[in-house]
N, C-alpha and C positions, 0 to 999 in steps of 0.2 A: 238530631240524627239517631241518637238513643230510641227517641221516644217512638221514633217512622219504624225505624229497623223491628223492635220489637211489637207494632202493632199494637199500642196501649195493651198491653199484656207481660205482664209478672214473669218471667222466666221461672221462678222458684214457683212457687203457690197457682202461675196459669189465671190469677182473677187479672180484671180491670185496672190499670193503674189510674189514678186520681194524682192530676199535676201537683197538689199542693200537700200530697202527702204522699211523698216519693224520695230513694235516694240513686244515688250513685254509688254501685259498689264495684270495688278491684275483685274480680274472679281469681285472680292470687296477688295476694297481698305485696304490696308496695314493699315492702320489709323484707321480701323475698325476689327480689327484680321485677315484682310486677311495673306493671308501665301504663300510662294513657293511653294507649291504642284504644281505639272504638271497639275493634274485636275482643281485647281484653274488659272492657266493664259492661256491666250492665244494672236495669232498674230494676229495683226493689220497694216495697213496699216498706217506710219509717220502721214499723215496727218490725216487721223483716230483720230489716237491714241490724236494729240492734239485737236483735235475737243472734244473729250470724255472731257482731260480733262482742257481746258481756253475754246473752243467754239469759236476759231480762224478762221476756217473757214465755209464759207458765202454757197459753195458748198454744203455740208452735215447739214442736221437735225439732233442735236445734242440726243434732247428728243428720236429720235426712238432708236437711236443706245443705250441710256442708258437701256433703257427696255428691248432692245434684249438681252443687256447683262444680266440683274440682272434675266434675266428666268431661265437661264444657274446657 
């Protein structure tokens, strides 16, 4: 459903998603009453995804991608 809804497409970065190198992320955090709704998650790219959440890699600005997300 993720993957239709989105149009193999990144929400965060706007590239191509690649099935096997893809996550599921909570657009607010579980920890905060995030929930599984469909409307609340969406796909990211691995490396994405942990950039969002340790800021592991040096590639990506972590600060934009949080703000893009918390608009949504």
């Amino acid at each position: 459903m993720l993957h239709t809804r989105q149009r193999d497409i990144s929400e965060v970065t706007g590239k191509r998603l690649d099935i096997y190198d893809m996550c599921i992320h909570h657009i607010k955090p579980r920890k905060v009453q995030g929930r599984n709704e469909l409307k609340k998650l969406t796909l990211v790219e691995t490396e994405i995804h942990r950039e969002i959440h340790y800021g592991t890699s040096k590639e990506y600005k972590i600060e934009k991608y949080r703000k893009q997300l918390d608009k949504e």
